[in-house]
N, C-alpha and C positions, 0 to 999 in steps of 0.2 A: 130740696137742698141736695148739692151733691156729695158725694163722699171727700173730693179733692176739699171742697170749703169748708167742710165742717170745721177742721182745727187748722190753723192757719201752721203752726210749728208742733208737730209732733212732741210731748216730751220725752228725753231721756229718759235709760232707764231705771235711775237713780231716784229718777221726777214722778216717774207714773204712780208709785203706790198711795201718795195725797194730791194728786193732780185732779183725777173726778171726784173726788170726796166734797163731799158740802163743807160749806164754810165753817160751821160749829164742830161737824169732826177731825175738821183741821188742827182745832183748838181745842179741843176736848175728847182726846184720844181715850184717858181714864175713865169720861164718862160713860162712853161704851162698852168698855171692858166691865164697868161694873153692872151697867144694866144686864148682859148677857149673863155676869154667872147670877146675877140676881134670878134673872129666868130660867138656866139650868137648876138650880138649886130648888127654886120652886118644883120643877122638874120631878127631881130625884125624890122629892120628897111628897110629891102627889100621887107618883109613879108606884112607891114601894107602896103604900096606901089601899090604893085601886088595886093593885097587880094582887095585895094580898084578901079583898075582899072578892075581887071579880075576876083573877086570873087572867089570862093572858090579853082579854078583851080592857080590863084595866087599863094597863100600857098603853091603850089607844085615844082611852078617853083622858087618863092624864095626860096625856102630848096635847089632845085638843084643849085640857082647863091652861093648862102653861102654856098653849100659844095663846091661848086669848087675853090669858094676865100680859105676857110681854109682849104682846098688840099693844094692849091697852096705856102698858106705860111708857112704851117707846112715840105714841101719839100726841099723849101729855109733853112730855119732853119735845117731840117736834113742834108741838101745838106752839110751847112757850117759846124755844128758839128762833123758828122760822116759822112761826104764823101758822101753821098748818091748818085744812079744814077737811072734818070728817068730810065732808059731802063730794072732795077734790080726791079724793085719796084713789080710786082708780083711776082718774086722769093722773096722777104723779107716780102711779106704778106703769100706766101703759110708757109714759115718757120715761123711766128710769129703764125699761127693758129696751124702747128703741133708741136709746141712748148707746144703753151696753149692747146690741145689734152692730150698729153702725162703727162703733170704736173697736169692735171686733173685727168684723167686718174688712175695715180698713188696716188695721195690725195684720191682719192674713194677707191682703193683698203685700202690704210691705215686705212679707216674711217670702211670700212666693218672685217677689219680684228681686229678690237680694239670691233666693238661691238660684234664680233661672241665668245670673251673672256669671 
């Protein structure tokens, strides 16, 4: 596919910031904001924890238990919204990066071809 087909009408850029967003964080902007600090706060609080039993190595393994809690709940939440399946989920991450590749990508070409005018 090539770069010119990919999006037929560029959006504005008023338009861009819910333009590639999936359909449920269209409409569920709050739910996001709360699952994140959900996961920071688990965070902070796994963090002091670790950091004060195991010192600085701590820090490392609480970032790894809170990423894997808000893996895990952000999963559920896709699971129920948009079907999602553990067994897909490298396939919808290789497709999310060459998504944002290509939409990059082609944002540079526009950006180089507006100042070459």
């Amino acid at each position: 596919m090539s770069l010119t087909s990919y999006r037929a009408a560029p959006p504005r850029d008023h338009q861009l910031r819910n333009h590639y967003a999936p359909p449920f964080l269209k409409r569920k902007p709050s739910l996001c904001f709360i699952i994140n600090t959900v996961s920071l706060i688990i965070n902070l609080v796994i963090s002091y924890f670790c950091l004060k039993y195991f010192g600085f190595y701590g820090a490392a393994i609480a970032t790894l238990i809170a990423g894997a809690i808000g893996f895990t709940i952000w999963y559920f939440i896709m699971k129920k919204e948009i079907g999602m399946q553990l067994s897909k989920i490298g396939t919808y991450i290789f497709a999310s990066y060459k998504d944002i590749y290509t939409n990059g990508l082609d944002f540079y070409r526009r950006i180089n071809l507006r100042s070459q005018h």
